[in-house]
Structures are given as C-alpha cells and as structure tokens.
C-alpha positions as CSV (number, residue, x, y, z in Angstrom):
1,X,20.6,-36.1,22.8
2,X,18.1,-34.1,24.7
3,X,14.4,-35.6,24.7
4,X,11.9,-33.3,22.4
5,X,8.8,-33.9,25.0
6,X,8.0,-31.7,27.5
7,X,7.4,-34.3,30.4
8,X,5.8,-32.5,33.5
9,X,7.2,-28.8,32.4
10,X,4.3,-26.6,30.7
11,X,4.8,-24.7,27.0
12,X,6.0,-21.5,27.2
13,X,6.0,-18.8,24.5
14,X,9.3,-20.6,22.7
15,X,7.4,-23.5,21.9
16,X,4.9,-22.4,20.0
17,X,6.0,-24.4,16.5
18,X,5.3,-27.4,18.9
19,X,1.9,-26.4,20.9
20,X,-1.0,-28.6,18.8
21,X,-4.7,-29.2,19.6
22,X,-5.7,-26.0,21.2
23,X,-6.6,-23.3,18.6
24,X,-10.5,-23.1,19.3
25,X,-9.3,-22.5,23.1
26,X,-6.3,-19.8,22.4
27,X,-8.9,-17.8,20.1
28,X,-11.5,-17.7,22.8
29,X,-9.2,-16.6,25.4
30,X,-7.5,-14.1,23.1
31,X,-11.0,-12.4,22.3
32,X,-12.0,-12.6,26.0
33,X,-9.2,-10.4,27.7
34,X,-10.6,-7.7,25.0
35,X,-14.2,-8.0,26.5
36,X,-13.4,-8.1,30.5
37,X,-10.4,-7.0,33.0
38,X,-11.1,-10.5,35.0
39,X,-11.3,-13.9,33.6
40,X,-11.9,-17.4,35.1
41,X,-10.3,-20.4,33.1
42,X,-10.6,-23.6,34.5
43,X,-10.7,-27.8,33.9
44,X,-9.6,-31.0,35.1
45,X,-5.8,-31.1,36.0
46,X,-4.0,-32.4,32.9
47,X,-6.0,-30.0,30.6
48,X,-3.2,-27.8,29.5
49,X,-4.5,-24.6,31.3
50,X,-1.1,-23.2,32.5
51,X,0.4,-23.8,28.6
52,X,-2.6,-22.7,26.8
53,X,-1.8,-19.2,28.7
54,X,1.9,-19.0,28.3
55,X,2.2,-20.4,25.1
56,X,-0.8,-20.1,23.2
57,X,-2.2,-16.7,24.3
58,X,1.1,-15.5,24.8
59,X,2.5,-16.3,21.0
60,X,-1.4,-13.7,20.3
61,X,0.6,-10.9,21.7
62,X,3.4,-8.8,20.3
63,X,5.8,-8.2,23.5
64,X,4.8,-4.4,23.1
65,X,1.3,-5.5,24.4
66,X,1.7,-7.1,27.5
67,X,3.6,-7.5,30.8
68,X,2.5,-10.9,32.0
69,X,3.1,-11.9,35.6
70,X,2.7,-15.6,37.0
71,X,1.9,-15.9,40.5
72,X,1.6,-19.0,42.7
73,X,0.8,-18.9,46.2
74,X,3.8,-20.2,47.7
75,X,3.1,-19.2,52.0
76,X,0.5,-16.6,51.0
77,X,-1.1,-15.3,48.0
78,X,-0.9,-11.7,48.9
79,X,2.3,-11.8,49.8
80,X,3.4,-13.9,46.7
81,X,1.4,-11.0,45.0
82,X,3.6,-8.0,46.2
83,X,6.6,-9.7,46.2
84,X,6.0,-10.0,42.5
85,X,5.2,-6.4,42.3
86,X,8.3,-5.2,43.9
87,X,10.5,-7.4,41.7
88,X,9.1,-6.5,38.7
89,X,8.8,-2.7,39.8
90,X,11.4,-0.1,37.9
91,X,9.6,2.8,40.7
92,X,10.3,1.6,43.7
93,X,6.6,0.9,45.5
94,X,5.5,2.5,48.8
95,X,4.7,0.6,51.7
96,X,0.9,0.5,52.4
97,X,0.2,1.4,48.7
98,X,-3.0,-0.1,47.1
99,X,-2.8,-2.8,44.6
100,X,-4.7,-0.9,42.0
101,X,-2.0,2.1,42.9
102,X,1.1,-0.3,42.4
103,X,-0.3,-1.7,39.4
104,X,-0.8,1.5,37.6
105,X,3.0,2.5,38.8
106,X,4.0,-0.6,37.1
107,X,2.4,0.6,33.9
108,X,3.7,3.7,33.7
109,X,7.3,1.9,33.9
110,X,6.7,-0.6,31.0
111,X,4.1,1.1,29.1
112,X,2.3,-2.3,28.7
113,X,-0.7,-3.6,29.6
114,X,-0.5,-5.9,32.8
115,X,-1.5,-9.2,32.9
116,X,-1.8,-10.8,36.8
117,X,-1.9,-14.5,36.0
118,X,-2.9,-16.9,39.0
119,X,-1.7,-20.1,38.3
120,X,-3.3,-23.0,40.3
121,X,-5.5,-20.6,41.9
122,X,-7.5,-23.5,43.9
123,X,-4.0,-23.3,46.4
124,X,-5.5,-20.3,48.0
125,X,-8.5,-22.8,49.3
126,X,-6.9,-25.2,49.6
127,X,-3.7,-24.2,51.7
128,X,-4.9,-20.7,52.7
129,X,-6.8,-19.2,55.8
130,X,-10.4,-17.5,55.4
131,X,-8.4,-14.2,56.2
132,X,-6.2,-14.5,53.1
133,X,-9.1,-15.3,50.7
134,X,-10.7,-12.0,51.8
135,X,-7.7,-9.6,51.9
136,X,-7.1,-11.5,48.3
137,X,-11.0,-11.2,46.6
138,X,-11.5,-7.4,48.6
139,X,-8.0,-5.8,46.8
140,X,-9.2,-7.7,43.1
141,X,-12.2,-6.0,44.0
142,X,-10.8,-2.5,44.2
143,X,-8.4,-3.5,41.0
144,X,-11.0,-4.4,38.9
145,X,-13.6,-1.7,39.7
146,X,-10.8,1.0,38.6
147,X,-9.9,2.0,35.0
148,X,-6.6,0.7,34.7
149,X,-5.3,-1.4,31.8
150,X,-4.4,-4.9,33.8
151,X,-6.4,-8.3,33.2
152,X,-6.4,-10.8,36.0
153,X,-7.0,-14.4,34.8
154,X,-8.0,-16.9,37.6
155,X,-6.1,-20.8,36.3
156,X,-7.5,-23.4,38.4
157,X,-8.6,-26.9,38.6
158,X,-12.8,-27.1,38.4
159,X,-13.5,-29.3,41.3
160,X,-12.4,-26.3,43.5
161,X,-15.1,-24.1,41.6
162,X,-17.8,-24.4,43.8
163,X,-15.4,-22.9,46.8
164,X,-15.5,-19.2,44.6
165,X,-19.1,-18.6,45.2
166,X,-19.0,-17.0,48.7
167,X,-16.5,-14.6,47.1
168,X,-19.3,-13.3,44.7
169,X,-20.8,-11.2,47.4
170,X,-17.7,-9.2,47.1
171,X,-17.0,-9.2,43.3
172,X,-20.5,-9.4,41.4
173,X,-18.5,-10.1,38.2
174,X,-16.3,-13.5,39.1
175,X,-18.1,-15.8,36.9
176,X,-19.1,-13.3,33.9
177,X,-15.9,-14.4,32.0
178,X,-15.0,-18.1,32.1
179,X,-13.8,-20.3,29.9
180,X,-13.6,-24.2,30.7
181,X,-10.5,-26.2,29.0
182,X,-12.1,-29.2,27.9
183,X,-10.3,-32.9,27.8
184,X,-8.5,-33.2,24.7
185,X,-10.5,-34.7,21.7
186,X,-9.2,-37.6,20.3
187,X,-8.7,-35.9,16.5
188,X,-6.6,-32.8,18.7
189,X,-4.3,-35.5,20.7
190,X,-3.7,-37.2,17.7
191,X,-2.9,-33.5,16.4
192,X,-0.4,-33.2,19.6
193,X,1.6,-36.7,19.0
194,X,1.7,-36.2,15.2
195,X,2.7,-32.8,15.3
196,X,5.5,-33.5,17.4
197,X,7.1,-35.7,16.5
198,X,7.3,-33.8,12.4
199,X,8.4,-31.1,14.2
200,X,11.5,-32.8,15.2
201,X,11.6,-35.5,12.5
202,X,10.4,-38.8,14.3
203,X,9.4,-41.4,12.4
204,X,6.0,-43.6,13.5
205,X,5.7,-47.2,12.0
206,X,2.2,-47.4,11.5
207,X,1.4,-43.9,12.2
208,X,-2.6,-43.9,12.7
209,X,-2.6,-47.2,14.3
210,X,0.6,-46.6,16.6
211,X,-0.8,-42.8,17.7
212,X,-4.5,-44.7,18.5
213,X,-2.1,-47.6,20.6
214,X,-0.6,-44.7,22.0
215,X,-3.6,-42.7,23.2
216,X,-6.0,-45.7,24.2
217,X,-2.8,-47.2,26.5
218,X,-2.9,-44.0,28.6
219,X,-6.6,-43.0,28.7
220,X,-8.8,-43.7,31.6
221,X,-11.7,-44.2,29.5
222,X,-13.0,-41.1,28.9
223,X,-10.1,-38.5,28.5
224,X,-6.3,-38.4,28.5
225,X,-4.4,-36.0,30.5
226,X,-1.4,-34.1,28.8
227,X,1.1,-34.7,30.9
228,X,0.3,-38.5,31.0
229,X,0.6,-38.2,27.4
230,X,4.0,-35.9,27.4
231,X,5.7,-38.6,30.0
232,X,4.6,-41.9,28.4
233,X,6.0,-40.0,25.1
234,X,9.0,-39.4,26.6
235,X,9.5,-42.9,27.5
236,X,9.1,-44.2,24.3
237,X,11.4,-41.4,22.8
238,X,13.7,-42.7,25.3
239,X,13.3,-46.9,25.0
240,X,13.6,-46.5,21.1
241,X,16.9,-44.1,21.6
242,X,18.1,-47.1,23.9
243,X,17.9,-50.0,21.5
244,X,19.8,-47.4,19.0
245,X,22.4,-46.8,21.7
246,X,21.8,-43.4,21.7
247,X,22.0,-41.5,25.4
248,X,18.9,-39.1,26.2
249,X,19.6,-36.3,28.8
C-alpha cells in the first residue's frame, strides 16, 4: 500500500481533489497575475507557497493558458535561468540574446503565456554573490518593462524580505504586487486532515477531538507548518497500517 500523504514533496496540479485550506490564497493570486507581470509571494517556511502555486493556481488555468517554468538556483540563478530556457526552447536560442528576446521566442513556440516561477528565491541571497543579484534584478528589469505576455512570481521565505530592498533602485515595482501566505488557521488545517483522509476513505475515531490532538501535538504554539503536519500524518497512516499488518511503501 502506498501512503496517501505527501510527506516533504509539494502538491502539484494532479492533486488538486486533495489540496484543502487555501482557497482565499489561490483566488488572490489568480486575480493578481491579471493585474501585474511581477509578483512577490512570500511566508514562513512550511506555509505551502511552492503547492499553492503548482497546485492551486495551476488547477485556475486551462493548459492552453500558460507555460509555467520552475526555477531554483542550483550554482547560479542566471545560469539556472537559461538553462531552463534552452530546454524548454522549440527555436533554438542565440548566444548573447536578451532574456526579454528569448522569452518572447519561447512564446511564439508554445503560444502560451509564460510564467517564470522562482521557487525559494531567498537562495540567491543567501548562496549567491552581489554580482549575481544584479545581472539577476537588471535582466527582470528589462523583462518586465517590455510588452511581452510572461509573469514572474518571486516564492520566498519572509525573513529574507528585508534583503530585496536595495534591488528597488533598479525595479521601482518589486513590492507593488505581494501576497503573504499566512500560517494555516486552525478551521483550514482541520480542512486539510479531514479532507484527506475522505478523499481516500480513512476512518478517524473521534474525528473533532483526534484532528484537534493531531494539530495541538505538532504546533509550536502559535502555527503549524504543513509539512510537519504532512510527516506526522504519514506516521500515523503508517503505525495504524502496522498493527493491521499491512506494508506501506
């Protein structure tokens, strides 16, 4: 039997009959990408952020209108950014191009609008060099400023905020668009555990009292991170499957 949680891995756009407690957050952001080419979404790690982008927004789309790309830093943002390109490219791109050249190319070979996605976008201060973080914020800046249907969405964790200011000298725009994930409420994780576990026909003795046990065992007082929540599920799932006999993969 395979385990129905997602332990550490986010949602993506096949799990959207099991994605619970962030409607409000996948309206906002859906309505937002319609109002600006460049959005900043943030929170505390353990909000959701990646998930509520690739599963939430995601499932708002039709796969005729958009061409999402995820990019993580890896050795260098930039680079990580072209290779990207190039990959996804059906016109081979020229050497020495300009991003806001090779994204347009990349339009005109899917016919969709592109969506540059920068998940865990705090890496580039965290791991990168001062030269990397200007090559990155001075191309976004020619990007943006052009009509060209692409939406860049910033994902990263909000302690790191305060390190994008500098970088508003060169785009006046970074925080004009942002949208903070806030900690799960408790009525939207109970939402999450309930709705799971219906979705793949778990039983919970004591529902209400059990989900509350559940919750309060792994919150720190004042909010519960999602993954927390997804592995300690997980390991219930997978004690209860035990004393049954039953093997979990």
């Amino acid at each position: 039997m395979k385990s129905p949680f997602k332990f550490l891995d986010s949602y993506d756009k096949n799990d959207s009959k099991i994605f619970f407690g962030r409607d409000d957050e996948i309206e906002k952001l859906y309505e937002m990408v319609f109002q600006t080419n460049l959005i900043l979404l943030y929170g505390q790690s353990g909000t959701g952020k990646t998930s509520l982008i690739k599963c939430g927004l995601a499932n708002r789309f039709k796969d005729t209108d958009w061409y999402d790309m995820y990019i993580r830093r890896r050795d260098n943002l930039n680079k990580s950014l072209w290779r990207s390109l190039n990959q996804a490219a059906e016109t081979p791109l020229e050497e020495g191009m300009e991003l806001k050249d090779a994204i347009y190319s990349l339009y005109l070979d899917y016919m969709k609008p592109i969506y540059l996605i920068f998940d865990q976008f705090e890496e580039i201060f965290i791991l990168g060099s001062k030269e990397e973080q200007l090559t990155f914020f001075k191309s976004l800046k020619g990007l943006i400023s052009e009509e060209i249907p692409v939406t860049v969405i910033l994902s990263m964790r909000e302690e790191y905020i305060a390190l994008l200011y500098p970088h508003e000298q060169i785009i006046t725009t970074l925080f004009n668009k942002r949208l903070r994930i806030e900690p799960m409420s408790y009525n939207n994780l109970n939402k999450v555990v309930k709705g799971t576990c219906e979705a793949f026909e778990i039983d919970i003795e004591e529902e209400n009292e059990t989900i509350l046990k559940i919750i309060n065992n792994i919150s720190d007082g004042s909010s519960v991170q999602l993954s927390y929540l997804q592995v300690y599920l997980d390991k219930l799932f997978r004690e209860a499957a035990a004393q049954k006999g039953i093997d979990v993969e």
